[in-house]
C-alpha positions in Angstrom: 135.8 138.1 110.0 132.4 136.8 110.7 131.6 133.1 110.4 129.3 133.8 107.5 132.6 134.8 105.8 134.9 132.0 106.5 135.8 129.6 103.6 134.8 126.0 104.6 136.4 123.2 103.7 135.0 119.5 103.0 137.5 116.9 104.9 134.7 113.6 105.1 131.8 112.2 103.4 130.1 109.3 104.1 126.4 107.4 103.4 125.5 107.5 107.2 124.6 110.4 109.2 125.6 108.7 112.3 129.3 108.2 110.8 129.4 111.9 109.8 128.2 112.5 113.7 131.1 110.5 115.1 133.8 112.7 113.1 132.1 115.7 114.5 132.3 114.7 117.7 136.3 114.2 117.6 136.5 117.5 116.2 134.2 119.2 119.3 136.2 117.3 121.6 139.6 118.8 120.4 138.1 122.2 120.3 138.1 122.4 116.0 134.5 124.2 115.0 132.9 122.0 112.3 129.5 121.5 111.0 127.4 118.9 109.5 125.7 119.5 106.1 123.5 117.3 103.5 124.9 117.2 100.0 122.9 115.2 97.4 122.6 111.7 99.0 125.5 111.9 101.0 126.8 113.9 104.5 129.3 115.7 104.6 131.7 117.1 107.6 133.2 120.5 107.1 135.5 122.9 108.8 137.1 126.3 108.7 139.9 126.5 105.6 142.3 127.5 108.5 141.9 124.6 110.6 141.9 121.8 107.8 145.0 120.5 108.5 144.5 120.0 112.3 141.0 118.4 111.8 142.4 116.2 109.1 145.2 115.2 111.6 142.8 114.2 114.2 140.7 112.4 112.1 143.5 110.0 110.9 144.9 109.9 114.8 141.3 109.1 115.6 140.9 106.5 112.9 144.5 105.3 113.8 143.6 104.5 117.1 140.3 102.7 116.8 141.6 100.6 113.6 140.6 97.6 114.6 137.4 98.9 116.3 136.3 100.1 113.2 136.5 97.6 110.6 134.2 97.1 108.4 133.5 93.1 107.7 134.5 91.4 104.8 131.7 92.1 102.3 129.2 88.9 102.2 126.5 90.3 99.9 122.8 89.2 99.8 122.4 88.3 95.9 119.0 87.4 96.0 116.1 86.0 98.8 116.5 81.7 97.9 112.5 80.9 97.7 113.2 80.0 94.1 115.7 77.5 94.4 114.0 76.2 97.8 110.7 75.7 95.6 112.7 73.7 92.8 114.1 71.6 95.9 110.8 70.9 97.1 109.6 70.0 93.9 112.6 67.6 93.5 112.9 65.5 96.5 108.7 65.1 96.2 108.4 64.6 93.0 110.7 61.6 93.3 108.6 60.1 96.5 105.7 60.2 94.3 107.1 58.5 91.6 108.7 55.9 93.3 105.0 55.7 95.0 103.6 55.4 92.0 106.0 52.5 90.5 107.3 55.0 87.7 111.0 54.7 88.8 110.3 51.1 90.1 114.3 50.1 90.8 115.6 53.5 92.2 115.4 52.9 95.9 117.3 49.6 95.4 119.7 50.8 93.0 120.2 54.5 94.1 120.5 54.0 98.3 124.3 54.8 98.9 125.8 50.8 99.8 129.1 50.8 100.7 130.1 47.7 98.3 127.9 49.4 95.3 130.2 52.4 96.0 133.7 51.0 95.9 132.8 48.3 92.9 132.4 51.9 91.0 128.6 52.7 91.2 129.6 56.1 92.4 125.9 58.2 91.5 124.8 56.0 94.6 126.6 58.8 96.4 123.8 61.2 94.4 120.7 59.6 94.3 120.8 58.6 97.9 120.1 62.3 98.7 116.9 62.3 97.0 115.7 58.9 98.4 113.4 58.8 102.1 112.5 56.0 104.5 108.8 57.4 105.5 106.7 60.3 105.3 108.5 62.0 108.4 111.8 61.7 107.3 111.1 63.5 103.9 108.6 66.2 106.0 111.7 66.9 108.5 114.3 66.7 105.3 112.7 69.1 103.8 112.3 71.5 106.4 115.8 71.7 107.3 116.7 72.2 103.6 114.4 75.2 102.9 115.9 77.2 106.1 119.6 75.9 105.6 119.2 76.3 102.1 117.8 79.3 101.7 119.9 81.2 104.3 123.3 79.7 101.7 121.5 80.7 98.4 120.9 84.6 100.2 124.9 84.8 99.6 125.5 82.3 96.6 122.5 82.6 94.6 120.1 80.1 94.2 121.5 78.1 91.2 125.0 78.1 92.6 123.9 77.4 96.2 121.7 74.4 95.3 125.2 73.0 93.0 127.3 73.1 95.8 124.9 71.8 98.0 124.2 68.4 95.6 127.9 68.6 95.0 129.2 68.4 98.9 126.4 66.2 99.8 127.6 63.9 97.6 131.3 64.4 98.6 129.9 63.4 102.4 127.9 60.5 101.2 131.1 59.2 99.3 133.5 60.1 102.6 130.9 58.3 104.8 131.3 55.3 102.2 135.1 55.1 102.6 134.4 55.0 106.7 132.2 52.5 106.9 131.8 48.9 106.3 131.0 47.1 102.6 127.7 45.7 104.1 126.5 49.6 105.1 123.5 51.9 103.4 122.2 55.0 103.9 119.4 57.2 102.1 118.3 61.2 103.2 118.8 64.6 102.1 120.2 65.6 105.4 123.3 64.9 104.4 123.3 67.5 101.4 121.7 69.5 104.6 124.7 69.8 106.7 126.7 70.5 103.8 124.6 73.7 103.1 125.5 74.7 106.9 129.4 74.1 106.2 128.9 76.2 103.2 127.6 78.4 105.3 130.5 78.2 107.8 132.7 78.6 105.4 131.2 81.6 103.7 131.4 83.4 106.9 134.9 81.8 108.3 136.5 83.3 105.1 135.4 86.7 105.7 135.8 86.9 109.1 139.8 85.8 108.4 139.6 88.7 105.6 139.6 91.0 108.2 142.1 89.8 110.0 141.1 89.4 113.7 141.7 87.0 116.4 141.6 83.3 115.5 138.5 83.4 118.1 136.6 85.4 116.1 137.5 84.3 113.0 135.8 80.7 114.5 132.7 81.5 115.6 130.9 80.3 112.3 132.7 77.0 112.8 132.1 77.3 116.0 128.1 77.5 115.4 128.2 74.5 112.5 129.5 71.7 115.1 127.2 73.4 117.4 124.3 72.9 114.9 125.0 69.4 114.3 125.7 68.8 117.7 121.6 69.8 118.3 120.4 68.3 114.8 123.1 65.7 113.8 123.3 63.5 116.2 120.7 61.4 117.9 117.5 58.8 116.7 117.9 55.5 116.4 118.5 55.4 112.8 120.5 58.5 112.3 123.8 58.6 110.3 125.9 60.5 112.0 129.0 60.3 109.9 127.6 61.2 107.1 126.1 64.2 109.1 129.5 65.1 109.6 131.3 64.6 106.5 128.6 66.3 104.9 129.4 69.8 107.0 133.4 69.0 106.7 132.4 68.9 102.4 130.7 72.0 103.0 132.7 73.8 104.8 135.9 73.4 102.6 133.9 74.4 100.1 132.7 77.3 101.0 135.9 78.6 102.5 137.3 78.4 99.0 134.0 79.7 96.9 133.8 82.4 99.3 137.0 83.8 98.1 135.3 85.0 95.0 132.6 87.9 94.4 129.9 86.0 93.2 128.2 89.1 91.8 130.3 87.9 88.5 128.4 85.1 88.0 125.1 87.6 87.5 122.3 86.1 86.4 122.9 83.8 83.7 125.6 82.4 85.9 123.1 81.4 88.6 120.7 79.9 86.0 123.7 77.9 84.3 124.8 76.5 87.7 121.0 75.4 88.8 120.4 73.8 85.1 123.9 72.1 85.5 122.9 70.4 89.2 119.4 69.3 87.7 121.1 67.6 84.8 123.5 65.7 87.2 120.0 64.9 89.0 118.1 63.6 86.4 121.5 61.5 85.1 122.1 60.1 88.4 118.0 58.9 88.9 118.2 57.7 85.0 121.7 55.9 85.9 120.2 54.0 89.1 116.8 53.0 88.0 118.7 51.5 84.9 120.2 49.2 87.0 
C-alpha cells in the first residue's frame, strides 16, 4: 500500500504551529511517521490509522512527563489598555489643586487631610479626601506619574472602572490602617498611598494565579516578592515621606486583589466597568462635599 493510500488519522490540534511541531517531534523520535497539515485556522498533527494508538500513547506519556513543564498560567486577561481611567485620574487629582488654588473648595485641605484624632472622633472620609489633597507642585507632578504607570498596568487586567474603585477603596483602607498606627496629633495628605495599593492589587492579581497553578511556594511569590521590592525603591525615603501608609496601602491592595482575582472579570463587561468608575466618582465627589462642609 502506497502512502498516498493510507487512511490518516487526526490525534492533535492546536492554535500554534510551534506546539503542533513539538508533537511531531515526539513522534519522529519514537520512529511513528506523522505529518503536519493546516486546517482552517488551526494545525493539525496526523498519523497513519494503524499507528493511532501508539502515537496517542506517546503523546499522553510525553505530556505525562513534562506536566509541570508545560503548564499553562492561570489566565490573567488584558480587558482593555487603562488610558481612559488614567485620563479621568488626572483630571481628578488636578482639577482639585486648581480649585483649591482658586478658593472654590476654600476648607478642603484643613478638613479633608487624614488627622489621626479627626479619624477616630468619626470623620472617616478624611481617610478619602486625603488621597486627592498635595503639599506642592512636585508632590502632585511625581503623584501623578506613579498613578498613570501603576494604574494603568492594574486597569490592563481589571478594567478601568473597576481598577480605579479598588484603587480609591484600598487607598483609603491604608490611610485608615496608618490612622490606627499612629499617634492622635498625626496628618498625612498624597495619592501615593492609593499608589501602592494599585501595586498590591497588582501583586495580588498575579500571586492568585500563580497559586492556580499550583507550583512551588517560590514561584507562587515572586509578585509579592517584586511589591516590597517596589516599595522598598519608591516607599521609603524623603524627609517627609509616610512610610506606613506606603505600606498599609500595598498590604490593602494586595488582599484585595488576591480575592478579586479569583473571579473572571470578563462578567462584569462593559457596563460593569462603567458602573464601578461612576460608583468611585460618586464616593469622590461625597467625600470632597463632606470635608469642605466642615
Amino acid at each position: 500500500m502506497s502512502i498516498e493510500d493510507r487512511q490518516w488519522v487526526r490525534i492533535i490540534e492546536a492554535k500554534r504551529y510551534r506546539k503542533i511541531l513539538e508533537f511531531d517531534l515526539v513522534l519522529t523520535s519514537v520512529g511513528i511517521e506523522s505529518r503536519v497539515e493546516r486546517l482552517g485556522r488551526d494545525w493539525v498533527l496526523l498519523v497513519p490509522n494503524n499507528l493511532e494508538r501508539s502515537a496517542r500513547e506517546q503523546i499522553s506519556l510525553y505530556q505525562f512527563e513534562n506536566r509541570i513543564l508545560n503548564r499553562t498560567r492561570a489566565p490573567s486577561p488584558i480587558l482593555e489598555s487603562g488610558v481612559g481611567g488614567c485620563v479621568v485620574f488626572v483630571v481628578v487629582i488636578w482639577s482639585i489643586w486648581i480649585f483649591e488654588g482658586m478658593g472654590i473648595i476654600p476648607n478642603f485641605r484643613n478638613q479633608g487631610a487624614m488627622w489621626v484624632l479627626a479619624v477616630e472622633n468619626g470623620e472617616w472620609w478624611r481617610c478619602i479626601t486625603a488621597l486627592l489633597l498635595h503639599a506642592n507642585i512636585a508632590h502632585i507632578v511625581g503623584n501623578t506619574v506613579m498613578g498613570v504607570v501603576f494604574g494603568c498596568l492594574v486597569a490592563r487586567h481589571f478594567g478601568s472602572g473597576l481598577c480605579w474603585l479598588l484603587v480609591l477603596v484600598c487607598g483609603a483602607m491604608g490611610n485608615y490602617l496608618n490612622a490606627l498606627i499612629q499617634g492622635p496629633m498625626f496628618a498625612s495628605i498624597g495619592a501615593s498611598t492609593a499608589t501602592f495599593a494599585a501595586v498590591g492589587l497588582l501583586a495580588g492579581l498575579f500571586f492568585r494565579r500563580r497559586l492556580i497553578i499550583g507550583r512551588g511556594w517560590r514561584y507562587n511569590a515572586l509578585p509579592i516578592a517584586g511589591a516590597i521590592g517596589l516599595f522598598i525603591l519608591l516607599g521609603i525615603g524623603g524627609e517627609n515621606t509616610d512610610v506606613i501608609a506606603h505600606f498599609t496601602g500595598m498590604f490593602c491592595g494586595v488582599i484585595v486583589g488576591t480575592v478579586v482575582a479569583s473571579f473572571n472579570l470578563r462578567w462584569l463587561g462593559r457596563s460593569g466597568q462603567w458602573i464601578a468608575g461612576a460608583l468611585a466618582i460618586f464616593v469622590i465627589c461625597w467625600a470632597v462635599v463632606k470635608a469642605n462642609a466642615g
